[in-house]
C-alpha positions, 0 to 999 in steps of 0.5 A, a space after each residue: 499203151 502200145 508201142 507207136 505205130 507208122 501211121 498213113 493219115 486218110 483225109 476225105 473231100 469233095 469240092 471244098 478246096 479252101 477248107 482242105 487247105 487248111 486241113 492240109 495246113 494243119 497236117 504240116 503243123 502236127 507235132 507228131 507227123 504222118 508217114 504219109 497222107 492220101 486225099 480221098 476225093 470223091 469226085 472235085 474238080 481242078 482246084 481241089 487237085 491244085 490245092 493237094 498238089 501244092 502242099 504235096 509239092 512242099 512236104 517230104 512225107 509220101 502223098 497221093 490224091 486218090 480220085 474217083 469221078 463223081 456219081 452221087 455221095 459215094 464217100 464208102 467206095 473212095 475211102 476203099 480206095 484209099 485204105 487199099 493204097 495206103 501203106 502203113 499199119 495204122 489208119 487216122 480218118 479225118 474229114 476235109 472240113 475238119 482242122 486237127 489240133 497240133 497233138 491230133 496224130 501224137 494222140 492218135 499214136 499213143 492212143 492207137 492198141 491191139 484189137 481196138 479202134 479208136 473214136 475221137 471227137 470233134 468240137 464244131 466252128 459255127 458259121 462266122 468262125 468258120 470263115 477264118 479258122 484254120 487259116 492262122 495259128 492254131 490257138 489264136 484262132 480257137 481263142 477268137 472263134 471262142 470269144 465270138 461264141 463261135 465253137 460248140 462242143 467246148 468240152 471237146 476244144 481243149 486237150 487235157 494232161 490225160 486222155 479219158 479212155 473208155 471202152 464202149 459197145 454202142 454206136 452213139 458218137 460213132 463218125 468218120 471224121 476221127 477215128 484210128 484203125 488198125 489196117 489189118 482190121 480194116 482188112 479182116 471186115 472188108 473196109 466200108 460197105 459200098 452199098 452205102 451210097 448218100 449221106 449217113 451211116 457208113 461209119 456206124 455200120 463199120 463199127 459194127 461189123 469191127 465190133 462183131 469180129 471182136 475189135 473193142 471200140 475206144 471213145 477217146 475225150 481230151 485228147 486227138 481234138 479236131 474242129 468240124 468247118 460249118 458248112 451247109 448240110 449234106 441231102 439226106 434223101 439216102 438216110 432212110 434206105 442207109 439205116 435199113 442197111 444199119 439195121 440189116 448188119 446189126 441184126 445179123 450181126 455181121 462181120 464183112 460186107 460184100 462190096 468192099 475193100 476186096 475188090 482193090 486189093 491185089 491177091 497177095 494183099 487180101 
């Protein structure tokens, strides 16, 4: 495994401040933490900024709120944004609903290689348990969600002495909620493609292009656990013209996107 990178810790929201609470509160309780943490927002309203604000305000890392007004589900283009205004050379995505296991970011370090990215898994808190996970400590609440059958995905609750690292070439598992870049590489296939607009397939077609250019995918099982907040599902009414545009990268196999990560980068930077 390669030497541990300085990581910036990309967490991606819209209009869930409680939940990004205790996402937030978890990122505090990390055994390994970040050199710094930005909220992608895709458009929320005050409370969302008065929750990062508050944690912010009582952590010494480097933070920022990177907002966009909201338009519709435009998570590719606000991720963008953020990749462009974080600093450190390897990037963990989490989502806003998602509460990562204490060992979340040291996994993340250790597991993080050249030329490769990196795919965790989620166990999923189901809507019961949903109401008070997060909000105590960490083993007491995976402990009550499982006694009330309240996670699925058990296989991916528990950390396990050893990871098991495989390397992969499909997209089946592919989700932004957990993955490592490094950022050069990010850089090299110009970030998410932002003609990805509505729920669905932006990650995998990620992948693809980072595939194309060469970077091995790494699915990654015991280790760098988080737990996905039952919500309710985000329209879908995007996902057909979004796996036409899935179809369009790996049929041409594509290695960069047009509308991308370019455009928020200064000249010395892309």
């Amino acid at each position: 495994m390669s030497a541990r990178p300085g990581l910036s810790l990309i967490i991606n929201t819209f209009n869930q401040p409680e939940y990004l609470a205790r996402v937030l509160r978890a990122v505090s309780n990390q055994r390994s933490r970040p050199e710094e943490v930005l909220v992608a927002d895709d458009g929320s309203g005050r409370e969302t900024r008065a929750v990062f604000q508050e944690w912010a305000g009582r952590e010494t890392l480097t933070t920022r709120h990177v907002w966009q007004p909201h338009e519709g589900f435009r998570r590719a283009r606000i991720l963008n944004q953020a990749i462009a205004a974080a600093t450190q050379p390897y990037v963990v995505f989490l989502d806003g609903d998602t509460v990562p296991h204490p060992d979340f970011l040291a996994d993340h370090r250790r597991l993080a290689r050249p030329g490769a990215f990196i795919q965790g898994h989620r166990a999923l808190v189901q809507e019961q348990g949903a109401a008070n996970f997060g909000r105590g400590e960490f083993r007491c609440d995976r402990r009550q969600a499982m006694w009330r059958g309240q996670i699925r995905g058990v296989k991916h609750a528990f950390r396990w002495p050893r990871p098991l690292l495989r390397r992969r070439g499909d997209l089946e598992g592919i989700r932004g909620c957990n993955l490592g870049i490094w950022r050069e590489d990010l850089l090299r296939v110009n970030g998410y493609n932002e003609a990805f607009e509505g729920w669905g397939r932006e990650d995998s077609e990620l992948a693809v292009r980072l595939m194309n250019c060469g970077i091995e995918r790494f699915d990654a099982r015991g280790w760098a656990l988080c737990f996905h907040l039952w919500h309710p599902p985000a329209p879908r009414e995007r996902l057909p013209a979004n796996d036409d545009l899935l179809e369009r990268a790996i049929r041409e196999k594509a290695t960069r996107c047009a509308r991308g990560l370019d455009q928020y980068l200064s000249p010395s930077a892309s």
